[in-house]
Kinemage of the C-alpha trace (Angstrom):
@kinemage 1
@onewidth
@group {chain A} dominant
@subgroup {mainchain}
@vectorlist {calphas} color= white
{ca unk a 1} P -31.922 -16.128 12.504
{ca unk a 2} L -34.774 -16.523 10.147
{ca unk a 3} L -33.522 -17.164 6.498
{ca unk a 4} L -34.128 -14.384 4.310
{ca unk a 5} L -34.038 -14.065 -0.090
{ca unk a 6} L -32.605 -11.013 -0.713
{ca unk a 7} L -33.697 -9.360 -4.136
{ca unk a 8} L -31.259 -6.573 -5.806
{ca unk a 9} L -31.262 -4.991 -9.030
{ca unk a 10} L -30.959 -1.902 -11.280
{ca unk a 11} L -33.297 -1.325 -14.461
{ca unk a 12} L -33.973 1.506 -16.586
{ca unk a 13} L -36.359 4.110 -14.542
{ca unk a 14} L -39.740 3.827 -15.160
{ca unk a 15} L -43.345 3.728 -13.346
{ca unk a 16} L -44.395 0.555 -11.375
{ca unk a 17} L -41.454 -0.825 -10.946
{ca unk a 18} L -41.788 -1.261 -7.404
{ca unk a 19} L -45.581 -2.049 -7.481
{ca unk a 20} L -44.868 -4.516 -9.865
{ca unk a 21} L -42.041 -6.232 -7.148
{ca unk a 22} L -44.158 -5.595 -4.265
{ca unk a 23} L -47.434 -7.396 -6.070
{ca unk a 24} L -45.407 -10.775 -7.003
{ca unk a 25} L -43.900 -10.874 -3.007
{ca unk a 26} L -47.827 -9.978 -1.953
{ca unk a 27} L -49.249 -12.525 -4.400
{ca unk a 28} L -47.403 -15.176 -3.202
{ca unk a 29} L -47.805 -14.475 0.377
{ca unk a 30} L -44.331 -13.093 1.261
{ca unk a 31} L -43.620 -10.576 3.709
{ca unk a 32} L -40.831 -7.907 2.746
{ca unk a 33} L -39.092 -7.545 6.067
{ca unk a 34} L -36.702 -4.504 4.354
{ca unk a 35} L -36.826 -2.169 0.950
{ca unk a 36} L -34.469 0.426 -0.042
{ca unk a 37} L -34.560 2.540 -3.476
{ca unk a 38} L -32.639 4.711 -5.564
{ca unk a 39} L -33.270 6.902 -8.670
{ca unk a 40} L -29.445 7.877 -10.645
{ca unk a 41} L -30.512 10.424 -12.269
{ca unk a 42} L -27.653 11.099 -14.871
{ca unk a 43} L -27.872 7.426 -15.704
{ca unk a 44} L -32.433 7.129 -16.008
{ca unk a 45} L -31.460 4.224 -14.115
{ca unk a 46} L -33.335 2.508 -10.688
{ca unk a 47} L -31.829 0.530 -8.315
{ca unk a 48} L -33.961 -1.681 -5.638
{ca unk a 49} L -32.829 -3.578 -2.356
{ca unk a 50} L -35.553 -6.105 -1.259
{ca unk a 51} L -35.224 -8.307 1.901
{ca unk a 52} L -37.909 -10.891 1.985
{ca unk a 53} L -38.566 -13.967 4.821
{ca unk a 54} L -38.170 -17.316 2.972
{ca unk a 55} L -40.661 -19.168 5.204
{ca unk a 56} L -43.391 -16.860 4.012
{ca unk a 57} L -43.512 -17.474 0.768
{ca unk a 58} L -46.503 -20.041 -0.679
{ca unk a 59} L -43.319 -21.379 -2.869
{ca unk a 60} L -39.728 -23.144 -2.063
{ca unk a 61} L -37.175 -20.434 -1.609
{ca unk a 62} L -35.163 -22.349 -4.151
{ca unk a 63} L -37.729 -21.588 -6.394
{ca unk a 64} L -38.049 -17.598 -6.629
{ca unk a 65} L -35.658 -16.972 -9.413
{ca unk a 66} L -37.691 -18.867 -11.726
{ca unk a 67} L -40.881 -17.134 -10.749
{ca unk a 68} L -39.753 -13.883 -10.507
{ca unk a 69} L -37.777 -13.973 -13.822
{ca unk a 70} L -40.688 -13.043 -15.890
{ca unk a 71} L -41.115 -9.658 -13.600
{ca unk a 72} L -37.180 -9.116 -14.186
{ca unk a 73} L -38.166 -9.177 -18.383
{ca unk a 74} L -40.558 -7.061 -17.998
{ca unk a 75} L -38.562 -4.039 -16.535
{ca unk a 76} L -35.240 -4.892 -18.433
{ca unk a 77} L -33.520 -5.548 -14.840
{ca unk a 78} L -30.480 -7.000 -14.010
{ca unk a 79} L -30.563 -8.636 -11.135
{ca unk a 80} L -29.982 -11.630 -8.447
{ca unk a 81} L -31.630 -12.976 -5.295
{ca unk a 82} L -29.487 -14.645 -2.586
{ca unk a 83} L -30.432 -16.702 -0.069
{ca unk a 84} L -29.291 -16.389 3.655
{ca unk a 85} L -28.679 -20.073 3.515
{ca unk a 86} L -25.503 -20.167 1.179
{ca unk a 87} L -22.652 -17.915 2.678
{ca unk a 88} L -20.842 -16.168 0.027
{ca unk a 89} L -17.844 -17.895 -0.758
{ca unk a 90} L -14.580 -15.341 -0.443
{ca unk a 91} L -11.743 -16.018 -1.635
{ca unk a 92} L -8.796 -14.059 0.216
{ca unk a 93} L -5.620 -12.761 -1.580
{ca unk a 94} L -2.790 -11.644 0.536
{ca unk a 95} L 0.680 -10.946 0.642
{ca unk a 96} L 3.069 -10.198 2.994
{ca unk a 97} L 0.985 -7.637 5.282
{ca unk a 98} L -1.032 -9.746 7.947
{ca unk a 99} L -3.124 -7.204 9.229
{ca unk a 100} L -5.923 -6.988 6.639
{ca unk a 101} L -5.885 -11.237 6.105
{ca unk a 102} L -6.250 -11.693 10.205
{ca unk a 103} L -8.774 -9.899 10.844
{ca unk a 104} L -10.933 -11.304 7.693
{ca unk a 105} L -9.913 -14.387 9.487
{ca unk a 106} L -11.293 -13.165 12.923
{ca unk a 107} L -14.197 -12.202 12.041
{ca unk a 108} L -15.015 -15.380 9.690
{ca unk a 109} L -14.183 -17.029 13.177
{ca unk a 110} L -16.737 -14.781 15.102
{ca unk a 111} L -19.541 -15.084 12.370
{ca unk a 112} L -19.512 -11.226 12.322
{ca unk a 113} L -21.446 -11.262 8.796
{ca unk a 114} L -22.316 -14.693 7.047
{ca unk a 115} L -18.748 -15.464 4.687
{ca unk a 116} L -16.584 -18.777 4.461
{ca unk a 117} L -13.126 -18.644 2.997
{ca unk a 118} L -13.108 -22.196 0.761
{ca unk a 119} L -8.845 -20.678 0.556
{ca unk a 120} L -6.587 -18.224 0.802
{ca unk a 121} L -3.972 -17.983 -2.523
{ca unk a 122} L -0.815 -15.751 -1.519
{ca unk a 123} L 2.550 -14.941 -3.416
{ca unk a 124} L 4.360 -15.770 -0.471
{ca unk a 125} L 4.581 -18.568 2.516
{ca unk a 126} L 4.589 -16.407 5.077
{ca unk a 127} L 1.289 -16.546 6.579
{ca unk a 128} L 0.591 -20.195 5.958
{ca unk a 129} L 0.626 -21.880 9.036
{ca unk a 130} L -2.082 -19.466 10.177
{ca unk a 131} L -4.098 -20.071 7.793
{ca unk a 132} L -4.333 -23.669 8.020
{ca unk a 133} L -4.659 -23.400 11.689
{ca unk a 134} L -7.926 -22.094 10.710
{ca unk a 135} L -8.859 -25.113 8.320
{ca unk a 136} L -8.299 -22.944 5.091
{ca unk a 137} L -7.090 -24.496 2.437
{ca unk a 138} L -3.691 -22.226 1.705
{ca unk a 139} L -2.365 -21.783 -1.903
{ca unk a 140} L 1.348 -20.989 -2.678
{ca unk a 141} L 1.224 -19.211 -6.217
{ca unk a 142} L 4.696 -16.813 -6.840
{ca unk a 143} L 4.295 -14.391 -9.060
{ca unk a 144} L 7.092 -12.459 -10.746
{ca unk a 145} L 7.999 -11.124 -14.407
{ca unk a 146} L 8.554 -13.938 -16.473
{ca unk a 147} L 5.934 -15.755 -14.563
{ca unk a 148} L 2.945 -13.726 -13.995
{ca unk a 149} L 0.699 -14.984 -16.681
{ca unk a 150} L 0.959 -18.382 -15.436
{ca unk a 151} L 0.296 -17.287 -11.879
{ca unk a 152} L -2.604 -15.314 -12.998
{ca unk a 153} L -4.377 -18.187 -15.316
{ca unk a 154} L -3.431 -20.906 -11.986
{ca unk a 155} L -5.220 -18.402 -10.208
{ca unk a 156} L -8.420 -17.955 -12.338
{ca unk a 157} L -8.355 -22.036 -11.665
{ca unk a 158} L -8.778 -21.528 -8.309
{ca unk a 159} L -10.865 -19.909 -8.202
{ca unk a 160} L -13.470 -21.606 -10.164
{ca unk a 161} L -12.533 -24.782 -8.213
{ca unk a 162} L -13.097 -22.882 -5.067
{ca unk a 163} L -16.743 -21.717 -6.452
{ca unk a 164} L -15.666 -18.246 -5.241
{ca unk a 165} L -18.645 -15.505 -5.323
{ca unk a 166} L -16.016 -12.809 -4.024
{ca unk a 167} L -12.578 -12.238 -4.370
{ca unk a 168} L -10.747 -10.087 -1.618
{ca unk a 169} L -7.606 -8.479 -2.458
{ca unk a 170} L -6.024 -8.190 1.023
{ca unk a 171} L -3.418 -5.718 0.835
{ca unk a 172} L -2.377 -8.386 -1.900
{ca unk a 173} L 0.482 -6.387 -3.930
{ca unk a 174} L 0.616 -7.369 -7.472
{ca unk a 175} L -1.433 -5.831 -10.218
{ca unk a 176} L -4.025 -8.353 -11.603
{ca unk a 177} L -4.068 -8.365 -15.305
{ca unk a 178} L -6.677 -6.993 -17.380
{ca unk a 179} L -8.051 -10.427 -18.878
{ca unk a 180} L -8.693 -11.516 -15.047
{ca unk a 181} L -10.401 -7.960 -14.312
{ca unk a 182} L -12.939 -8.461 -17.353
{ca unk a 183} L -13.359 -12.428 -16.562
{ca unk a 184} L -14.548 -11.549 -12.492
{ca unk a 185} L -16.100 -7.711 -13.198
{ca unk a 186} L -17.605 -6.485 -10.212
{ca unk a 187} L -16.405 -10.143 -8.524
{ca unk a 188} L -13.292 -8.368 -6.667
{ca unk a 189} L -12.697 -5.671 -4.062
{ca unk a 190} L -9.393 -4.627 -3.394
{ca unk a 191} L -8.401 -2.111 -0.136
{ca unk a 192} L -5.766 0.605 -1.192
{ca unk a 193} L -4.075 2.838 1.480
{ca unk a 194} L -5.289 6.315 0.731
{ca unk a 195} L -8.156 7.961 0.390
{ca unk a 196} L -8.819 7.563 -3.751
{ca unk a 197} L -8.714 9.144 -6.332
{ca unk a 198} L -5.822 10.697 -4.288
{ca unk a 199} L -2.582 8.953 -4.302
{ca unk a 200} L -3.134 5.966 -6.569
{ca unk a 201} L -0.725 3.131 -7.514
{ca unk a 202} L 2.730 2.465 -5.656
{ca unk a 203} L 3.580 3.980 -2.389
{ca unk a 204} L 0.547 6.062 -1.362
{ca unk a 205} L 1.825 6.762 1.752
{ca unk a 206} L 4.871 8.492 0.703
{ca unk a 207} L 2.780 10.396 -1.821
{ca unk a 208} L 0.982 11.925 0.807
{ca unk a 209} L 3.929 12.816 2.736
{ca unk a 210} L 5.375 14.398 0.115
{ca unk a 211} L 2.158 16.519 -0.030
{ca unk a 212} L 2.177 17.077 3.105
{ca unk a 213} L -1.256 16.203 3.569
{ca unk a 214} L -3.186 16.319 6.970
{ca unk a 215} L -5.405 13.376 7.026
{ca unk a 216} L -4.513 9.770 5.480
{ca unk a 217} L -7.069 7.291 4.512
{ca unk a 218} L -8.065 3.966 3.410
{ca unk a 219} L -10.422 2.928 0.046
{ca unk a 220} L -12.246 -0.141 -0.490
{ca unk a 221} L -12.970 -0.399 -4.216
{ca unk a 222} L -13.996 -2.703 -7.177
{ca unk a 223} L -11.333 -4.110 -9.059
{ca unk a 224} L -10.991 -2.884 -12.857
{ca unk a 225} L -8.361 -2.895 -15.520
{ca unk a 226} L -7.563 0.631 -14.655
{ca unk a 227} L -5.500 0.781 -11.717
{ca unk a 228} L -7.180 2.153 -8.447
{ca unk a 229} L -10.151 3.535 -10.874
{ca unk a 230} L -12.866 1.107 -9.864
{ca unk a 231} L -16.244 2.021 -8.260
{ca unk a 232} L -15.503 2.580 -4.722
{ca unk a 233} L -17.138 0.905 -1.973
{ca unk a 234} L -16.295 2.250 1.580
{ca unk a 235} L -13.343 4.800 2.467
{ca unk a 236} L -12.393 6.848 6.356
{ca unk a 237} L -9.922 8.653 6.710
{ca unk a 238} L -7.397 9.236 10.237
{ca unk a 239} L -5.816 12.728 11.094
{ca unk a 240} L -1.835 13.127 10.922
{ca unk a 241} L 0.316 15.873 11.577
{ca unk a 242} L 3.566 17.267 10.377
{ca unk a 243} L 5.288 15.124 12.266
{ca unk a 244} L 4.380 11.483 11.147
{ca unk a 245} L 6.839 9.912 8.743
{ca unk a 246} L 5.638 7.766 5.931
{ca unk a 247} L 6.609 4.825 8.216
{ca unk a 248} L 4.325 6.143 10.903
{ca unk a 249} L 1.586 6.877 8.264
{ca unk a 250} L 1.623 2.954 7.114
{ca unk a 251} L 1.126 2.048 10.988
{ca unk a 252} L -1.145 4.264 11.834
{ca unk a 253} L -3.559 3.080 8.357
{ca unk a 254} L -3.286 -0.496 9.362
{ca unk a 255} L -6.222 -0.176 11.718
{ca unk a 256} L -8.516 2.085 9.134
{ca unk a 257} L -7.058 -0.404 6.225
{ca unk a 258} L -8.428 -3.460 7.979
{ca unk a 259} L -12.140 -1.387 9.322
{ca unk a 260} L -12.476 0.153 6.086
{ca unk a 261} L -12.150 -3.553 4.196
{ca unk a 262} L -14.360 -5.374 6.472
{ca unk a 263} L -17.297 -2.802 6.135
{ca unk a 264} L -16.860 -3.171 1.929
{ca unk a 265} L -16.782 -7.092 2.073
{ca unk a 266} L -19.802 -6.974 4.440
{ca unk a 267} L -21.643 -4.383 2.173
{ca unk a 268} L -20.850 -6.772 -0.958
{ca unk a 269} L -21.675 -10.275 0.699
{ca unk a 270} L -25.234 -8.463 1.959
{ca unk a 271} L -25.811 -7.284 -1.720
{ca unk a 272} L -25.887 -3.798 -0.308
{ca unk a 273} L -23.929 -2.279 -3.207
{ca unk a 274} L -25.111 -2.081 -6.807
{ca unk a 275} L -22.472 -0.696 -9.380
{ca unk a 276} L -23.929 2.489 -11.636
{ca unk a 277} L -21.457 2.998 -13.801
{ca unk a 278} L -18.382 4.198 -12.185
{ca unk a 279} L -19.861 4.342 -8.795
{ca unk a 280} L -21.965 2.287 -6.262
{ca unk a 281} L -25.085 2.758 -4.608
{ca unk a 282} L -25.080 1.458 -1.180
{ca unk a 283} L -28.060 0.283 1.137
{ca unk a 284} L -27.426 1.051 4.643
């Protein structure tokens, strides 16, 4: 596969914004292979996708940040380019639930989108061996009450030893704390088992049970301080009936849990989603 730069940002909406991205690609030869655009309104904001071929450019790849910098001033952007040639680094958090880690781990196996998994940190032991039968690293870090904080700030040190662009919450069951949320903003994605901002927090399944509700769902969000509040990524939803338990609801959401994660991550690790405010915009 030919290695691509891909160019995403948002910047306050003006004219020639995308004149101004299109001349630097043109002026230095480069051929834009993919462009997507969006105007938020309520925010006067613009967000761009650009995918451009490395080998086209009349410069090292390693070198467009630098040139295009003076471009990002100019509109007030923020932005990043990433290069098909570094896989984004993912870090996996899981608990006791397999079904969501595995098939991360599958598909890392099959190359289904370009991710490596330097390790996976868990509060419990139980999926271990699996893990390292895939060659990943595996990090025992218990978490309870009197501990958490320390868990937490051992975990922050993984990650930065890992070099972790991502974190992937799993179906990992503890509530991060809010000095981790502000340290990784927009750096973790979490799935929760019902389709937000319906049943949030603890026991979503039995929520909608009690509600009687017809369809169940799965969300793949942002992670913020506010619980199940973050900008949400991907979400489906299943049909039930008045017969499923809340036991039956949990096994029939493992399979949309575990879809509805993997197209979020790959969304993220493409740069296909660009937070505005509260919400995304996503490049199909």
């Amino acid at each position: 596969m030919a290695r691509t730069l891909t160019l995403s940002f948002s910047c306050p909406d003006t004219s020639g914004i995308v004149a101004g991205v299109s001349a630097f690609v043109a002026g230095h030869k480069g051929w834009i292979t993919e462009a997507s655009q969006h105007t938020e309104t309520e925010l006067g904001r613009f967000f761009m996708r650009v995918e451009i071929r490395a080998e086209s450019l009349d410069f090292p790849a390693e070198e467009f940040a630098a040139r295009f910098a003076p471009v990002a001033a100019r509109f007030g952007m923020d932005w990043k380019v990433s290069d098909s040639a570094q896989p984004r680094r993912v870090v996996l958090l899981c608990s006791k639930q397999e079904h969501c880690l595995y098939d991360l781990l599958a598909r890392h196996v099959a190359q289904d989108f370009p991710f490596v998994i330097p390790c996976v940190i868990s509060n419990h032991e139980n999926h271990r061996k699996v893990v390292e039968a895939h060659g990943i690293p595996f990090h025992f870090v218990p978490v309870t009450p009197e501990t958490k904080q320390a868990a937490y700030r051992k975990m922050e040190q993984l990650f930065r030893e890992a070099q972790a662009d991502l974190i992937v919450l799993a179906r990992y069951m503890q509530v991060l704390d809010e000095p981790m949320c502000r340290e990784f903003a927009g750096k973790i994605i979490n799935i929760h088992h019902s389709f937000l901002p319906s049943f949030a927090g603890a026991k979503p399944y039995h929520q909608a049970h009690r509600r009687g509700v017809k369809l169940i769902g799965a969300t793949c969000h942002f992670v913020t301080p506010d619980l199940d509040e973050g900008p949400i990524v991907e979400q489906d939803v299943i049909r039930i009936d008045h017969s499923d338990t809340p036991e039956d609801m949990a096994h029939l959401g493992k399979d949309i849990e575990k879809v509805v994660l993997a197209r979020g991550l790959r969304a993220v690790v493409e740069d296909r989603v660009l937070i505005a405010g509260n919400k995304t915009v996503i490049f199909r």
